[in-house]
N, C-alpha and C positions, 0 to 999 in steps of 0.2 A: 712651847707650853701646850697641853692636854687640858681640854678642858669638855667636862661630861654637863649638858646639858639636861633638862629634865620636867618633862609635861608632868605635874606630878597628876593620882587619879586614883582609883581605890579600883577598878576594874581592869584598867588599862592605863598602864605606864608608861612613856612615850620616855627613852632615851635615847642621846647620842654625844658619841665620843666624836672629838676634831684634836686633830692638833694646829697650831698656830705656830709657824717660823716664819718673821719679819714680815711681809703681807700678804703672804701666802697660808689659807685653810683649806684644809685637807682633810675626810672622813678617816676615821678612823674605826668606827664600827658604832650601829644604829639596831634599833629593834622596839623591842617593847616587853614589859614583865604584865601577866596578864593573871587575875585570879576568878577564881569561877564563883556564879553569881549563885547564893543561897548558899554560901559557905560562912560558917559564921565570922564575924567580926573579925575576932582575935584572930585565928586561921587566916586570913585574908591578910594583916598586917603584918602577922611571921614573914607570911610568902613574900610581902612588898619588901620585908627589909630584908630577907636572905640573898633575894633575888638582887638587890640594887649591892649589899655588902661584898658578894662574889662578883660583880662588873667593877666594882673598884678597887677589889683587890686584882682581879685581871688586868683592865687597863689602865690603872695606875694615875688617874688625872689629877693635874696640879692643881684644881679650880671646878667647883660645880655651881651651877646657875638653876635657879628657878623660876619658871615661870609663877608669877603671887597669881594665887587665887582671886577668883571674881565669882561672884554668888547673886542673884537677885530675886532667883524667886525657892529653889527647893531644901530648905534647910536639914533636911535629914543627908540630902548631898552632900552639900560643903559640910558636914560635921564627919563624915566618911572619909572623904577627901582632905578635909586639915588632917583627920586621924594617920592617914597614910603618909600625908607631906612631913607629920613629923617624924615617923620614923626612916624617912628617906634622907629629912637632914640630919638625925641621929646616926645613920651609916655613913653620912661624909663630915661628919665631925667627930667621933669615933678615931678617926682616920686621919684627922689632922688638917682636914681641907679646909680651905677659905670658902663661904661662902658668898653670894651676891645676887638679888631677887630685882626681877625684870617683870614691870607690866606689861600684859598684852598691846597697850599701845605706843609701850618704850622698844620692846622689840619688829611691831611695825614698822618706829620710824627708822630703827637701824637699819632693817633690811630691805624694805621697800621705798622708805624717805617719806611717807606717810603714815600718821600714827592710825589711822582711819580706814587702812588698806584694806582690802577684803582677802578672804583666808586662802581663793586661789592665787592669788597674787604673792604672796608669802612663800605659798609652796613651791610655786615657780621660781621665786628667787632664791628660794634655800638650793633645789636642782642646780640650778645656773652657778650660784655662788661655789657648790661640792663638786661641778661638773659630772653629776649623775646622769644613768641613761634615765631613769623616770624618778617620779614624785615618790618620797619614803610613805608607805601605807604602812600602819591604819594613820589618820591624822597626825593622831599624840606623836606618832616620830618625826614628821614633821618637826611638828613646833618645837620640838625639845631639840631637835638640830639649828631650830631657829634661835631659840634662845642662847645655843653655845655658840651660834655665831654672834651674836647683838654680844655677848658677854666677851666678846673677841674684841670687836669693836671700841665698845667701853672700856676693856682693860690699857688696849693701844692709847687711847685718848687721855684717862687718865695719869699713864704713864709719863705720856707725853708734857700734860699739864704739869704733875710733880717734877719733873725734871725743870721745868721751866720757872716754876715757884721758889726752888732749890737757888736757883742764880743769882 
């Protein structure tokens, strides 16, 4: 299974593809879609969804995962940011893909086994888990590799459950 994970962002887009065979996750390729600041709006969320439509027609993932937004203080932010998350999930539903949204501290507990963990602790275990020589830079790959991992996790477990529910 392929599964394209995704920091969504309006500036900087954190993805990463894995694939997943029986318990073993494997990179598959990571980066980031990035749009330059004092471009207007519209132009910016072309770029998001061109950028994210050509990685999914490239690596082809059975599954893409989001990290849900959390906002507390800068509202013209998150209003950038949902703008862009939707047309990232309009490129992998487009496309046919399932999708499945991950809090910041449901992908903690996957990967670190605390929902509370701090974000170098994350990064360390996404490394460890990819067997990377170093941490994916800028952050957003990171996490967006974090979330295809947790969305790894989750799909195993739930599989596991339905199968079990099924008997």
């Amino acid at each position: 299974m392929r599964i394209l994970g995704i920091d969504p962002g309006i500036a900087i887009i954190g993805f990463g593809f894995i694939d997943k065979v029986g318990s073993k996750v494997t990179p598959v390729q990571y980066g980031c879609v990035q749009t330059e600041a004092h471009t207007p709006d519209e132009e910016r969320l072309h770029h998001v969804y061109e950028g994210m439509r050509q990685l999914i027609d490239k690596y082809k993932p059975d599954a893409v995962a989001f990290e849900k937004l959390f906002f507390n203080r800068n509202v013209t932010t998150a209003m950038s940011v949902s703008q862009a998350r939707g047309v990232l999930i309009l490129a992998a539903v487009q496309q046919g893909l399932p999708i499945a949204e991950y809090t910041p501290m449901q992908v903690k507990q996957a990967i670190v086994g605390y929902g509370k963990a701090e974000k170098k602790q994350v990064q360390e275990m996404v490394r460890m888990f990819l067997k990377l020589q170093s941490i994916p830079k800028p952050d957003d790959v990171a996490d967006a590799l974090a979330v295809a991992i947790c969305h790894a996790h989750s799909y195993t477990l739930n599989s596991k459950l339905n199968e079990v529910l099924r008997k």
